[in-house]
N, C-alpha and C positions, 0 to 999 in steps of 0.2 A: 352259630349265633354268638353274639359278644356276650362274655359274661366278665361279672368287673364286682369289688367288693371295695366299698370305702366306710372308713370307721373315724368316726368323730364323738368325741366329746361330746356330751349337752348337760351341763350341773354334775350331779352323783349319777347319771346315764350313762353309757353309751350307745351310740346308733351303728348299727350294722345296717347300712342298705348293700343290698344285691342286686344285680342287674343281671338277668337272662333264666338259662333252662337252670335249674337247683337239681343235679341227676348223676349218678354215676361217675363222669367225667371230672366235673366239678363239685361237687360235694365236699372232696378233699379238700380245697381252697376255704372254703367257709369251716372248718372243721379244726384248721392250724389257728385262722384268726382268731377262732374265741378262744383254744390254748392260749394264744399269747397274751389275748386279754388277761382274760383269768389268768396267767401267770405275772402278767402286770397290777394283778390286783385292779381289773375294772369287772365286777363280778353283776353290776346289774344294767343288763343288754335289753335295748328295742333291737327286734331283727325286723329290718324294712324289708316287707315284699311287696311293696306295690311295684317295682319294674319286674317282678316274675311271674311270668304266665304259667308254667310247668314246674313240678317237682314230682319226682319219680321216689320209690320207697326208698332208697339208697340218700337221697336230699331230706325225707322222712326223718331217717334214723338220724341225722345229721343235726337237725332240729331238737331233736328229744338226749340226745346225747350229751349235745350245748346245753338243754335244761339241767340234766342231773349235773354237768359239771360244775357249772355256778350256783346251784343250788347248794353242793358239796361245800361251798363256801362260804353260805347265807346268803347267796345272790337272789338277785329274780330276772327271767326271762319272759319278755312278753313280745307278742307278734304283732304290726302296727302294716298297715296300707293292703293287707293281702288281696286281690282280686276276685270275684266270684267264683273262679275255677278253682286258683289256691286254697280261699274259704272254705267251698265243695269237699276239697280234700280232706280238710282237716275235720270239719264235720263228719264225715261219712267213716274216718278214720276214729272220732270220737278223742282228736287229740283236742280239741274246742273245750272239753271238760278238765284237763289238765294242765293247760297253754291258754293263758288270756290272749284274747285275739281284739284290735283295739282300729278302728276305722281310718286311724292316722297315727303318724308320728308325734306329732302335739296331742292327742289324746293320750298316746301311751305315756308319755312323757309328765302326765298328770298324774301316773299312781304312785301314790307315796312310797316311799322306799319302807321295805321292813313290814308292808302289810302282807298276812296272813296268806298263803299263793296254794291255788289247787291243790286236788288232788295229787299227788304222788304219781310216779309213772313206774 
């Protein structure tokens, strides 16, 4: 399956959309990006997953990893388009209590920078 990562600007944002399985193989790829973010000083990330159908615990950790590093910085990460299966996951994983999860990229895109973010992971 294609899997593909583009990162744009949007104001004090950045969008990380992903396209395909988020799993072992590729996890790595999304994992240097937000390094490099965060070492460019772009510390508060939408990750789009509305084109990922699958994420395996290895995409998991991958997710939560990218939280505490821009966290590390007084970033915020929130997750923006996830799918019902995605959603499921993270529900069921109870990462939904630590990772705002936002029904689009324009919604995500509306929380104000510097407010107050979950629980701790």
């Amino acid at each position: 399956m294609l899997f593909a990562i583009h990162s744009s600007p949007r104001g004090a944002w950045t969008v990380v959309a992903v396209t395909g399985e988020l799993e072992l193989a590729t996890a790595p790829r999304l994992r240097q990006e937000v390094v490099s973010l965060v070492g460019d000083g772009r510390v508060n990330i939408v990750l789009d997953l509305e084109a990922v159908d699958f994420i395996d615990s290895i995409g998991l950790g991958v997710v939560v990893s990218a939280l505490k590093r821009v966290r590390s910085r007084d970033g915020q990460l929130v997750v923006a388009g996830a799918g019902p299966r995605v959603r499921s996951l993270f529900q069921l994983t109870r990462l939904d209590e630590i990772i705002e999860l936002h029904e689009s990229v324009d919604a995500a895109l509306e929380v104000p920078i510097g407010r107050p973010s979950r629980r701790d992971p």
